[in-house]
N, CA, C, O and CB atoms as a CASP TS submission, in Angstrom:
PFRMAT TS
TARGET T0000
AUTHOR 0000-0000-0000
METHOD Language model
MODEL 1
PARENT N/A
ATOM      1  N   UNK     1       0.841  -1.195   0.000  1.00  0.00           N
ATOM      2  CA  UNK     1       0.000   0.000   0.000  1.00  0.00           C
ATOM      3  C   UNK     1       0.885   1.258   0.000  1.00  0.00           C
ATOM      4  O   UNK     1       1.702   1.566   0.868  1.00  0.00           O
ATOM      5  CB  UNK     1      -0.956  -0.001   1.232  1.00  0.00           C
ATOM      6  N   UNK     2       0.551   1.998  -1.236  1.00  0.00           N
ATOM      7  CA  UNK     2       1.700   3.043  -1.367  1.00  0.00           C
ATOM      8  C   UNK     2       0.990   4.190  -0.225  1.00  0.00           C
ATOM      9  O   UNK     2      -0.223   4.395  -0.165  1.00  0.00           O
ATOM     10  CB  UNK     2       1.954   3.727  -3.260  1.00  0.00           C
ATOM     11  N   UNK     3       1.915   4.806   0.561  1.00  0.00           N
ATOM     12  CA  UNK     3       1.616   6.108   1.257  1.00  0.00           C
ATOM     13  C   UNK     3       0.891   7.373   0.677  1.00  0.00           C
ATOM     14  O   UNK     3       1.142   7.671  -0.491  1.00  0.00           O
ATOM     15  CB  UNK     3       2.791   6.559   1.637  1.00  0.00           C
ATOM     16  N   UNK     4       0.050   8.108   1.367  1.00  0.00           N
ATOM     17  CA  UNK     4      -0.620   9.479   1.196  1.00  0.00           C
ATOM     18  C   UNK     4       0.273  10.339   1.126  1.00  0.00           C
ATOM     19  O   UNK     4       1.369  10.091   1.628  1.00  0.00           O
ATOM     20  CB  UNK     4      -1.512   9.910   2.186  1.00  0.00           C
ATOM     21  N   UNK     5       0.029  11.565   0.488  1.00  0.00           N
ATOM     22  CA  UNK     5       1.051  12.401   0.807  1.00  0.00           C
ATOM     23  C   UNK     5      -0.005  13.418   2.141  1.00  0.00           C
ATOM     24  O   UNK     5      -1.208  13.679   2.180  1.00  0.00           O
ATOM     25  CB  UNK     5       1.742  13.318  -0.853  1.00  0.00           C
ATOM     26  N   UNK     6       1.156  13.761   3.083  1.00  0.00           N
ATOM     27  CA  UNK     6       0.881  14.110   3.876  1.00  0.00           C
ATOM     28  C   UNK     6      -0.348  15.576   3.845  1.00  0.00           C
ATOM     29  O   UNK     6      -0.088  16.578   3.179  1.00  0.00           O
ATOM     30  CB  UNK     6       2.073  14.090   4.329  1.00  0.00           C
ATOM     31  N   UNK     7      -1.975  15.420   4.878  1.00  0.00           N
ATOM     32  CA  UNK     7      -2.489  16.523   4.501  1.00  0.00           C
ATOM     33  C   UNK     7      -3.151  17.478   5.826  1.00  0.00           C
ATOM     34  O   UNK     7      -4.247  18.009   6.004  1.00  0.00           O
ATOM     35  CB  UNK     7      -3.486  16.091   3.431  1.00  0.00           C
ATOM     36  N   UNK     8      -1.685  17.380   6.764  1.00  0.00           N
ATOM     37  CA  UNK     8      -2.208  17.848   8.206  1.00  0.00           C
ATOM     38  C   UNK     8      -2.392  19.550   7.360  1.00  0.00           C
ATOM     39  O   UNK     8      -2.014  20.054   6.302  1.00  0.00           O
ATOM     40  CB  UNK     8      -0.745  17.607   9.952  1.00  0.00           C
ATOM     41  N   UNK     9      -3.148  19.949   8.488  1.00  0.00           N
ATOM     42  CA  UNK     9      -3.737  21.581   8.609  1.00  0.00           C
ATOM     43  C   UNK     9      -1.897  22.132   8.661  1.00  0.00           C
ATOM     44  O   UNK     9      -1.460  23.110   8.052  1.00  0.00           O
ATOM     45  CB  UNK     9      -5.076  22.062  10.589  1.00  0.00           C
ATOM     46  N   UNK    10      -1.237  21.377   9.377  1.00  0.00           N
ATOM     47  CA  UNK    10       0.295  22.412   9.181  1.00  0.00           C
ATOM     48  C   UNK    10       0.427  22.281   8.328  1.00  0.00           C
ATOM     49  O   UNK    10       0.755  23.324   7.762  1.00  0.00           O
ATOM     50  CB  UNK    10       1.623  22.324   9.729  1.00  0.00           C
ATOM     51  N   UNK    11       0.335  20.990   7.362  1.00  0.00           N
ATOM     52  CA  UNK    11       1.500  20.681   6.245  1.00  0.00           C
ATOM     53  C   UNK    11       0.639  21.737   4.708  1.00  0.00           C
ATOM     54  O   UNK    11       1.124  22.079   3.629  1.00  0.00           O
ATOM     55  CB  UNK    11       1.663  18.330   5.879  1.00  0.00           C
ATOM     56  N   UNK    12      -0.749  21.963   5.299  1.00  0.00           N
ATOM     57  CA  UNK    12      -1.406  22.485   4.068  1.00  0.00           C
ATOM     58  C   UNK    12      -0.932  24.438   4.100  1.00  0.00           C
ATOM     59  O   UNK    12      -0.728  25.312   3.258  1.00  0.00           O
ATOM     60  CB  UNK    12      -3.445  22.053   4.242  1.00  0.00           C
ATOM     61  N   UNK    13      -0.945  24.328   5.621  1.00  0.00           N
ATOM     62  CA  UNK    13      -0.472  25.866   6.024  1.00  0.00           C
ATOM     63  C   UNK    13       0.943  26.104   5.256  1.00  0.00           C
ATOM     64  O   UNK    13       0.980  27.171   4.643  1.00  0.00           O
ATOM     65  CB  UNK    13      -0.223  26.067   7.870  1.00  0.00           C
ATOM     66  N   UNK    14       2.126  25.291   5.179  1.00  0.00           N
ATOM     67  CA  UNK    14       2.992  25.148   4.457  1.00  0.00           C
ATOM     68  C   UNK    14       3.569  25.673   3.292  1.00  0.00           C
ATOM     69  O   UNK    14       4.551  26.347   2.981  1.00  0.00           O
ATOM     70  CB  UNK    14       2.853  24.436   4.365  1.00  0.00           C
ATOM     71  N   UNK    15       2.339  24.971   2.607  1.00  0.00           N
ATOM     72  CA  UNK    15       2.216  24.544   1.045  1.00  0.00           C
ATOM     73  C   UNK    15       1.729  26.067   0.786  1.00  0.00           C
ATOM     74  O   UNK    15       2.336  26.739  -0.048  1.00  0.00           O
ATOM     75  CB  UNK    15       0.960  23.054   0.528  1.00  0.00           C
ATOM     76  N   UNK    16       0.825  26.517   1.376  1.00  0.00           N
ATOM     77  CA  UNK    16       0.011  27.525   0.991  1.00  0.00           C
ATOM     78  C   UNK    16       1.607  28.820   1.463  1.00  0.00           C
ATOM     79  O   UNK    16       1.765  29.594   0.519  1.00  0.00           O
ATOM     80  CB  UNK    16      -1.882  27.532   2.070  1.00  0.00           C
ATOM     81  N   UNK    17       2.225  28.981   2.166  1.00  0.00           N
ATOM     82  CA  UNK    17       3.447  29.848   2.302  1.00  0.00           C
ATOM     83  C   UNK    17       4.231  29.983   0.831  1.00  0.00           C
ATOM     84  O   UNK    17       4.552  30.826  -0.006  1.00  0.00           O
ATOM     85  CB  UNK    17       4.471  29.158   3.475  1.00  0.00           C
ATOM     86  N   UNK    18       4.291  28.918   1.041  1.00  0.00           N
ATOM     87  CA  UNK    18       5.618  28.090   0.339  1.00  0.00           C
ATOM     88  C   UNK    18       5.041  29.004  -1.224  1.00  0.00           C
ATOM     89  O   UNK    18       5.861  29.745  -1.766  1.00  0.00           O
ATOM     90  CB  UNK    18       5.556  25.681   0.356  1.00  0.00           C
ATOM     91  N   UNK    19       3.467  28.848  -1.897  1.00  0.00           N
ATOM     92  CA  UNK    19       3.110  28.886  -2.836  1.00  0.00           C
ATOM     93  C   UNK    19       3.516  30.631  -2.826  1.00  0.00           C
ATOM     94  O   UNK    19       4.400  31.183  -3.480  1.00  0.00           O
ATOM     95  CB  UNK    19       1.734  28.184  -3.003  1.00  0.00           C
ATOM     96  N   UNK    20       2.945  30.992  -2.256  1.00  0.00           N
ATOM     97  CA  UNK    20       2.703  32.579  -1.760  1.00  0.00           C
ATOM     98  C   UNK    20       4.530  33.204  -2.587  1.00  0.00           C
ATOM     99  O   UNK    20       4.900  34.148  -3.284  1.00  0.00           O
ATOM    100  CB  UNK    20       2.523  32.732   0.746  1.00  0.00           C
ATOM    101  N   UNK    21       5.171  31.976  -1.942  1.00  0.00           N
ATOM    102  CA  UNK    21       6.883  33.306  -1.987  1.00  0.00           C
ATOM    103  C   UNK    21       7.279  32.847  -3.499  1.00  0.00           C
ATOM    104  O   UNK    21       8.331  33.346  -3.900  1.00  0.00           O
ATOM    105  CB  UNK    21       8.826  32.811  -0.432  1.00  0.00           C
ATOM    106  N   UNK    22       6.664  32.053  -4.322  1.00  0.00           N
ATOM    107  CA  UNK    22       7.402  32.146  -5.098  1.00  0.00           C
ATOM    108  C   UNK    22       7.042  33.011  -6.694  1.00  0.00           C
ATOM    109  O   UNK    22       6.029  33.602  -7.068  1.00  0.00           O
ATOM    110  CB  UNK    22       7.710  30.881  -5.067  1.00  0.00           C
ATOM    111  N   UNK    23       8.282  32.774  -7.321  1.00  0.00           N
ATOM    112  CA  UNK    23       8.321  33.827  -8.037  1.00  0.00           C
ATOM    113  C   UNK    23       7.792  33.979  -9.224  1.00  0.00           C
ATOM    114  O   UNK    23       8.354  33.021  -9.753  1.00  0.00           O
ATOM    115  CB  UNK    23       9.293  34.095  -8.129  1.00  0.00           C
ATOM    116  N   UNK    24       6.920  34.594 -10.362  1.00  0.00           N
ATOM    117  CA  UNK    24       5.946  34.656 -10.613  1.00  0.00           C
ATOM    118  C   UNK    24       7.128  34.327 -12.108  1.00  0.00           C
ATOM    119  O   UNK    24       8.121  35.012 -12.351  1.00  0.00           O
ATOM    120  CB  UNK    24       4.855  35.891 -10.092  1.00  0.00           C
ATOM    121  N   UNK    25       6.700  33.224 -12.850  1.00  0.00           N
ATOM    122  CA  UNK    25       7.254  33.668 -14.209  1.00  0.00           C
ATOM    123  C   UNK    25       6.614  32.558 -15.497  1.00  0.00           C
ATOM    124  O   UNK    25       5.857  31.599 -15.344  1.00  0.00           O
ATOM    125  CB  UNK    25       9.126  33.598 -14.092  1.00  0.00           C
ATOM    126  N   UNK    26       7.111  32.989 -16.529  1.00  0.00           N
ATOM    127  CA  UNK    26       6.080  32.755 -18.029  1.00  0.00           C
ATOM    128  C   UNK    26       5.674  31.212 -17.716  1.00  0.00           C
ATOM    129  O   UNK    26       6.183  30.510 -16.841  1.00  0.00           O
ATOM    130  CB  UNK    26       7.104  32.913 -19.921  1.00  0.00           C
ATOM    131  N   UNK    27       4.615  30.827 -18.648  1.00  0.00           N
ATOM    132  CA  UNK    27       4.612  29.848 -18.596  1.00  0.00           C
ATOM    133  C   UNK    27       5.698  28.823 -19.519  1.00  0.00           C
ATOM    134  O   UNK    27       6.337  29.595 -20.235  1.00  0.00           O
ATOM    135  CB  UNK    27       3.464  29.815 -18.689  1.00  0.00           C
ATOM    136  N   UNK    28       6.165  27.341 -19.785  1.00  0.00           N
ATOM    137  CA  UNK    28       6.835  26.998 -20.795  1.00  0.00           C
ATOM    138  C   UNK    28       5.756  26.739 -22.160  1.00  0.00           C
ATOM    139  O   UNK    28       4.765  26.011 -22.122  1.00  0.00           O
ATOM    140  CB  UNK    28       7.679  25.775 -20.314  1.00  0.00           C
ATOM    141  N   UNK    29       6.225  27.526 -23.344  1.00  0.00           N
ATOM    142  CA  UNK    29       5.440  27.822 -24.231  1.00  0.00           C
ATOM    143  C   UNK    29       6.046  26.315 -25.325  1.00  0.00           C
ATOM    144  O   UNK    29       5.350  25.964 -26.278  1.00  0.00           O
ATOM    145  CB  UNK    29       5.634  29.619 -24.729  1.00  0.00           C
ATOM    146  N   UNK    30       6.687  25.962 -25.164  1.00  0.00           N
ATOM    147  CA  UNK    30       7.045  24.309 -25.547  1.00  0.00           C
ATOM    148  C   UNK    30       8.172  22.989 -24.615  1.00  0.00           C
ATOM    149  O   UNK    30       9.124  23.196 -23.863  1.00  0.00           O
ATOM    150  CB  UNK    30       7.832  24.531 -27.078  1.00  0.00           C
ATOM    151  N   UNK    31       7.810  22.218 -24.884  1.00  0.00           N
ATOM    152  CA  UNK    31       8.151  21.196 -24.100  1.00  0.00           C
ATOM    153  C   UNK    31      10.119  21.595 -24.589  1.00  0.00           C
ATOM    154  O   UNK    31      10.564  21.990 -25.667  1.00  0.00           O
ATOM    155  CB  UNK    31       7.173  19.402 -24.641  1.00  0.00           C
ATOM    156  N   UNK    32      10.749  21.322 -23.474  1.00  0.00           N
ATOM    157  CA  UNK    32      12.516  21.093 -23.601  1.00  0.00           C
ATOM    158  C   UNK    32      12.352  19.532 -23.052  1.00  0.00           C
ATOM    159  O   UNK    32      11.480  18.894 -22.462  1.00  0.00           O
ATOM    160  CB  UNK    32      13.797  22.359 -22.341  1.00  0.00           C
ATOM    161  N   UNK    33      13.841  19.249 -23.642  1.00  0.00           N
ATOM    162  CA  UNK    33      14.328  17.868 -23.520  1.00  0.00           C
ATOM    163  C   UNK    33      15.132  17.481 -24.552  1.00  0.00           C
ATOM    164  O   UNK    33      15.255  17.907 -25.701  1.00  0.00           O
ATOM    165  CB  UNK    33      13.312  16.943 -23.430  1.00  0.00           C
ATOM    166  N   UNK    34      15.778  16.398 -23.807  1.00  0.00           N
ATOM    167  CA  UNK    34      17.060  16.095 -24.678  1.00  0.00           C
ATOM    168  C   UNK    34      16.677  14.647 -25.085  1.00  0.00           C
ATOM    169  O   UNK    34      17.440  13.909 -25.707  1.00  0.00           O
ATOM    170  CB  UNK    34      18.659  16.207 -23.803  1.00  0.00           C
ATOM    171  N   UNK    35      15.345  14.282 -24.653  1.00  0.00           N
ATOM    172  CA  UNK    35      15.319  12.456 -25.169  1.00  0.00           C
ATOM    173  C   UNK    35      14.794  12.905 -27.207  1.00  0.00           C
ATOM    174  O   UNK    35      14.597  13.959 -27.811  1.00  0.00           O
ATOM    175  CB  UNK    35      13.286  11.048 -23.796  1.00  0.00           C
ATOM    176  N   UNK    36      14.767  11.484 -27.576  1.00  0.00           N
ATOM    177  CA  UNK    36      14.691  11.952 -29.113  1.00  0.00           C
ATOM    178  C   UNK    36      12.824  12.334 -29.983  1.00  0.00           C
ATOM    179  O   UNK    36      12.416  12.878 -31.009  1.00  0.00           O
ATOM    180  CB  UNK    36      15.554  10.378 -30.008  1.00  0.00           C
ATOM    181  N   UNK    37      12.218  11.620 -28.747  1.00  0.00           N
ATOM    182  CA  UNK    37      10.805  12.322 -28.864  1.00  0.00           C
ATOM    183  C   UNK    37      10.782  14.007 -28.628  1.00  0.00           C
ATOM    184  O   UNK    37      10.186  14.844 -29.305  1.00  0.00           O
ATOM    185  CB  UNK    37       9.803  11.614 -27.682  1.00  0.00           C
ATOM    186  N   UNK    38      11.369  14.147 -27.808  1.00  0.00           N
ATOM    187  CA  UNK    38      11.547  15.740 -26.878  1.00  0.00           C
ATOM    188  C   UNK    38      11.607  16.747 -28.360  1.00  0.00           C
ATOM    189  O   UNK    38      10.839  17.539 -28.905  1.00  0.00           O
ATOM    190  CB  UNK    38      13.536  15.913 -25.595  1.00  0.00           C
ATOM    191  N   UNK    39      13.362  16.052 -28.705  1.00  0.00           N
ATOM    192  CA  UNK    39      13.902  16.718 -29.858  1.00  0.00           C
ATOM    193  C   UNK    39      12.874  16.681 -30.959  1.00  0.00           C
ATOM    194  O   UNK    39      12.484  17.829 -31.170  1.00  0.00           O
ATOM    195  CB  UNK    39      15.217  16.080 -30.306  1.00  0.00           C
ATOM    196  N   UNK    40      12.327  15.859 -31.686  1.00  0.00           N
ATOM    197  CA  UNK    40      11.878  15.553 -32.544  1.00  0.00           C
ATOM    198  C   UNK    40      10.176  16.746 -32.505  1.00  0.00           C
ATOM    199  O   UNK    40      10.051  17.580 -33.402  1.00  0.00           O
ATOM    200  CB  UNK    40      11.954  13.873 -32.438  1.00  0.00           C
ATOM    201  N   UNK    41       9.428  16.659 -31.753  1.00  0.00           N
ATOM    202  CA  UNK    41       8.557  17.664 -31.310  1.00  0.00           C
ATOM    203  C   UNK    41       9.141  19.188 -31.601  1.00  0.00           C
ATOM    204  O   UNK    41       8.594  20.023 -32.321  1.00  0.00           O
ATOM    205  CB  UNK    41       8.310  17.407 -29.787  1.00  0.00           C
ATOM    206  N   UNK    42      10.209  19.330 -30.972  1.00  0.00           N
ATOM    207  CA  UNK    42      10.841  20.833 -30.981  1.00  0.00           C
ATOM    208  C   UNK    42      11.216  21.125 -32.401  1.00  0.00           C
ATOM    209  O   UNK    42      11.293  22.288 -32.799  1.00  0.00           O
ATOM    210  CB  UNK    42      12.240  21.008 -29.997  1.00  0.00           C
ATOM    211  N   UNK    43      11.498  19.894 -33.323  1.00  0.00           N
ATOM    212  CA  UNK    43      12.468  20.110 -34.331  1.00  0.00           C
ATOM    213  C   UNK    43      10.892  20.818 -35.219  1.00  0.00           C
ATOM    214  O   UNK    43      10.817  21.935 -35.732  1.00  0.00           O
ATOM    215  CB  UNK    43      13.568  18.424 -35.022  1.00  0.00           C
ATOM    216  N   UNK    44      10.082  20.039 -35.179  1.00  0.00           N
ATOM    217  CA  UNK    44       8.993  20.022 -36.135  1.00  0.00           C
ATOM    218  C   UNK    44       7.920  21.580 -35.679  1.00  0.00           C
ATOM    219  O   UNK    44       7.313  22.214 -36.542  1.00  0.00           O
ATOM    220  CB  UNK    44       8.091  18.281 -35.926  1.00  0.00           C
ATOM    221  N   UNK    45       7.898  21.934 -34.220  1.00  0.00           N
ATOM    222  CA  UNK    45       7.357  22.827 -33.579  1.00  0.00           C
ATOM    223  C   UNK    45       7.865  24.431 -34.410  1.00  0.00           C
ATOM    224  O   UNK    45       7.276  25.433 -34.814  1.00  0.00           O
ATOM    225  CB  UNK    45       7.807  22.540 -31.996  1.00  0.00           C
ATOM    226  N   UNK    46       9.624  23.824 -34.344  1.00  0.00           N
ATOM    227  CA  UNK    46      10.524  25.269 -35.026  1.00  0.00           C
ATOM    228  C   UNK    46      10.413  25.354 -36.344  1.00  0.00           C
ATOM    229  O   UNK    46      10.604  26.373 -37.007  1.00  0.00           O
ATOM    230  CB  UNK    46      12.170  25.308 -34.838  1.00  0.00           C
ATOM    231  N   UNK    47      10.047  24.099 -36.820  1.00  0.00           N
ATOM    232  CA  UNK    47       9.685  24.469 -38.603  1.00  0.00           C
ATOM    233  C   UNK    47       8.283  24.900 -38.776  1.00  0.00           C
ATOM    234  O   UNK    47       8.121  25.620 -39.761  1.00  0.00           O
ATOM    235  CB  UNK    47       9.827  23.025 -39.735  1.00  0.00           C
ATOM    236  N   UNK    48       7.207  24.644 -38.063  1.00  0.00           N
ATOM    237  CA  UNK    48       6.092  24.967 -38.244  1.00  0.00           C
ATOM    238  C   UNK    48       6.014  26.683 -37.745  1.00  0.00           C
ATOM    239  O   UNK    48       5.069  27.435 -37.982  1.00  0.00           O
ATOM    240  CB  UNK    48       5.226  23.891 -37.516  1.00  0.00           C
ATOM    241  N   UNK    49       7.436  27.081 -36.911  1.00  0.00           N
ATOM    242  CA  UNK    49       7.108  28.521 -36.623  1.00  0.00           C
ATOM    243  C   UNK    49       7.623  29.504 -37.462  1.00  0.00           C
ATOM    244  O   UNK    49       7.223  30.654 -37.646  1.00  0.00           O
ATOM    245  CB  UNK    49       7.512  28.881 -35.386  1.00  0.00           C
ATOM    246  N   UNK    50       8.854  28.717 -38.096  1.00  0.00           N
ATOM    247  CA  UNK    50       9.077  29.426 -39.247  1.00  0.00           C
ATOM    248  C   UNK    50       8.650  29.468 -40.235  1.00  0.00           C
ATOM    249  O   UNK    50       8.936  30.431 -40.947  1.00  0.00           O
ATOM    250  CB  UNK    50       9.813  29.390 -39.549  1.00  0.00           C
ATOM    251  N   UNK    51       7.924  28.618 -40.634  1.00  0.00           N
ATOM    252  CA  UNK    51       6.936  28.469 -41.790  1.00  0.00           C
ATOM    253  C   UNK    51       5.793  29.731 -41.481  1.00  0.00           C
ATOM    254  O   UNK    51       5.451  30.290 -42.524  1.00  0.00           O
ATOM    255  CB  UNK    51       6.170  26.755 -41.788  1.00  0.00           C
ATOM    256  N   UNK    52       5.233  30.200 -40.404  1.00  0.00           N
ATOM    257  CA  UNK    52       4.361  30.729 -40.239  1.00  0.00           C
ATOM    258  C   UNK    52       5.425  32.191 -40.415  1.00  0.00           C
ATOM    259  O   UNK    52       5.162  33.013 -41.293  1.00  0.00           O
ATOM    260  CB  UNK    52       3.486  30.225 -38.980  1.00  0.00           C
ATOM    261  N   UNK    53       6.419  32.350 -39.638  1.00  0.00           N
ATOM    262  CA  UNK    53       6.947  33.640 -39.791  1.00  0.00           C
ATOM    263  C   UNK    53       7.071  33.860 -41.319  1.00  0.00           C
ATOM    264  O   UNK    53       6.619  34.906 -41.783  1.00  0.00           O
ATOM    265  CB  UNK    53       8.309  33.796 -39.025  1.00  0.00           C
ATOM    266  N   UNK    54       7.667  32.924 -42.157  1.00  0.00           N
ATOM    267  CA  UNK    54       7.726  33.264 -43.469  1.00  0.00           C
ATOM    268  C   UNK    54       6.686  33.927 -44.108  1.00  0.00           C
ATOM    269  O   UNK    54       6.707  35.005 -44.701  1.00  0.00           O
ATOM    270  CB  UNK    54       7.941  32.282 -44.098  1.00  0.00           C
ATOM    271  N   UNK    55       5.592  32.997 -43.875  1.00  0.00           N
ATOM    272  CA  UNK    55       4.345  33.501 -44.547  1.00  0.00           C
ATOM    273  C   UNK    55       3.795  34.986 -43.841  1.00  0.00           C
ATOM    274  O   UNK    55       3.080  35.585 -44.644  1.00  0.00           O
ATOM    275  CB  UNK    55       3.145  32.256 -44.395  1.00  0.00           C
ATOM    276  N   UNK    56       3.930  35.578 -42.774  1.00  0.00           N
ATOM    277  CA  UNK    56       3.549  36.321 -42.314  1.00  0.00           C
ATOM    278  C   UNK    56       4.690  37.866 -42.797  1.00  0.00           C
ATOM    279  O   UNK    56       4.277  39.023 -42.728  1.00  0.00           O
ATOM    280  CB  UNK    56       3.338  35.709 -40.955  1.00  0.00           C
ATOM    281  N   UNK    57       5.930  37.533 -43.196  1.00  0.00           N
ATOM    282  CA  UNK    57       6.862  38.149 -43.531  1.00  0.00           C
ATOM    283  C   UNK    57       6.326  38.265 -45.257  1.00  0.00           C
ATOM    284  O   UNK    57       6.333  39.369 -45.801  1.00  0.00           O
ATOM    285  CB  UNK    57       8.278  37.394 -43.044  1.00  0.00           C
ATOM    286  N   UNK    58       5.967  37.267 -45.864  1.00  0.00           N
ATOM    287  CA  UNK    58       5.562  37.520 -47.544  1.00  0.00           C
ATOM    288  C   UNK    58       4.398  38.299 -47.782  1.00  0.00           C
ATOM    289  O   UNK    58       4.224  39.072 -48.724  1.00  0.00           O
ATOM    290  CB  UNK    58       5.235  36.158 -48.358  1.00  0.00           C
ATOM    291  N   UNK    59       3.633  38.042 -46.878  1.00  0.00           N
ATOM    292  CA  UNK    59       1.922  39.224 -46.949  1.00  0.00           C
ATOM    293  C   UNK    59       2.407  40.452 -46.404  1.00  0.00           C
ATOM    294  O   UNK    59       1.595  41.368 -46.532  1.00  0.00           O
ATOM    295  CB  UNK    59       0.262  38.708 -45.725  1.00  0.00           C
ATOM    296  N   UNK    60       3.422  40.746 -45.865  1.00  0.00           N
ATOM    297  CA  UNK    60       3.680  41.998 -45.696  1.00  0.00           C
ATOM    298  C   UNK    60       4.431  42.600 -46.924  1.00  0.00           C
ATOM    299  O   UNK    60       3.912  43.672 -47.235  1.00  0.00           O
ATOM    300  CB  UNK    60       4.376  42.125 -44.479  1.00  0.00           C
ATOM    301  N   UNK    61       5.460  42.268 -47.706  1.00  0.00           N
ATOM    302  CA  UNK    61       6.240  42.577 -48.774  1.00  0.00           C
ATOM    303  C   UNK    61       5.524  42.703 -50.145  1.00  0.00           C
ATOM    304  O   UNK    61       6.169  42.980 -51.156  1.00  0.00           O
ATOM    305  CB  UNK    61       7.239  41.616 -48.826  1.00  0.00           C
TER
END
């Protein structure tokens, strides 16, 4: 029987501190990683963004 994670009134008082101090920043707007799914996602993510910059760069010209 795998263990609970702990949910005393301190440990929630805690969590709720803990949440409070930290520091506010972007969300991740694509997955990082070095396994070859990771890469492979990113590889195809960066051609699909340049493909869009292109096209968005030719309707302007």
């Amino acid at each position: 029987m795998a263990d609970k994670a702990a949910r005393s009134p301190r440990n929630i008082e805690t969590r709720k501190k803990k949440a409070s101090r930290v520091i506010p920043r972007a969300k991740v707007t694509r997955v990082q990683g070095n396994t070859a799914a990771a890469r492979k996602r990113l590889k195809k993510m960066s051609g699909i963004a340049r493909a869009t910059k292109a096209k968005a760069t030719a309707a302007k010209a």
